[in-house]
C-alpha positions as CSV (number, residue, x, y, z in Angstrom):
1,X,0.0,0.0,0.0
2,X,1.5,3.5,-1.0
3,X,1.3,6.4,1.8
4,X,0.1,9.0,0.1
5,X,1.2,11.4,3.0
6,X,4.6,10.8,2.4
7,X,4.5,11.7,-1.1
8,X,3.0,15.1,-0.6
9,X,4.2,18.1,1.3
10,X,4.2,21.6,1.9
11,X,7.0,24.1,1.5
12,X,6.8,27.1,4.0
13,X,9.0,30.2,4.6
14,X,7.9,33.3,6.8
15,X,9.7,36.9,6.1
16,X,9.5,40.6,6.3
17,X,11.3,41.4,3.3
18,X,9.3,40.3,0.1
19,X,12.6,39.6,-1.9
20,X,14.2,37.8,1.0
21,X,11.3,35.4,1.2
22,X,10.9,34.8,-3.0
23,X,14.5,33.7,-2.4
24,X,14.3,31.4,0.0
25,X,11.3,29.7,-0.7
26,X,13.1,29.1,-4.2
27,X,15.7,28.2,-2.6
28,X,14.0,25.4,-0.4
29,X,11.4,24.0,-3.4
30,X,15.4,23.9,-6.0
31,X,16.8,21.6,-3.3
32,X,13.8,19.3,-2.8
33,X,13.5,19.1,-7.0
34,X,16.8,17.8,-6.9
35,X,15.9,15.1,-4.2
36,X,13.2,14.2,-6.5
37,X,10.5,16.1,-5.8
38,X,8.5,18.3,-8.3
39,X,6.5,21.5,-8.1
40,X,2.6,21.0,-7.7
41,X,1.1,24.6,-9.2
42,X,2.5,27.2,-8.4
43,X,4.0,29.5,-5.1
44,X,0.9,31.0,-3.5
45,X,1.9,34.4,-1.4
46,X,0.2,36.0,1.2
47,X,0.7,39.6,3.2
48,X,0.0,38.8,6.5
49,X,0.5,42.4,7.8
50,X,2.1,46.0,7.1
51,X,6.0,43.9,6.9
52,X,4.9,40.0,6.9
53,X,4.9,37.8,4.2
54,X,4.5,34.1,4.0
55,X,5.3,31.6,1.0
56,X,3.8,28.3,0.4
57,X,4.9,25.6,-2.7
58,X,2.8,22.4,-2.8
59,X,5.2,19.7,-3.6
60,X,4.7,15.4,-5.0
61,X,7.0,12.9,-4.8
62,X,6.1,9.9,-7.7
């Protein structure tokens, strides 16, 4: 039976500075790609207050 839990996750990063957060959270989805993992739509963002920003990448694992 294949868990389907461990095939799925969710790539987070939390930041004040909107360029410092694009870059990490691409930083974090390039090295699970190159563990095998692939991109599942795309990065959603979201302003959480006057200097608060958080990223989220759905990612699969075949």
């Amino acid at each position: 039976m294949n868990n389907q839990a461990s095939n799925y996750k969710i790539v987070f990063c939390e930041s004040s500075n909107i360029s410092r957060g694009v870059e990490t959270i691409v930083k974090n989805v390039n090295q699970l790609c190159s563990n095998g993992w692939k991109t599942q739509g795309g990065i959603s963002t979201m302003r959480t207050g006057p200097d608060s920003y958080k990223f989220f990448q759905a990612m699969i694992k075949d």
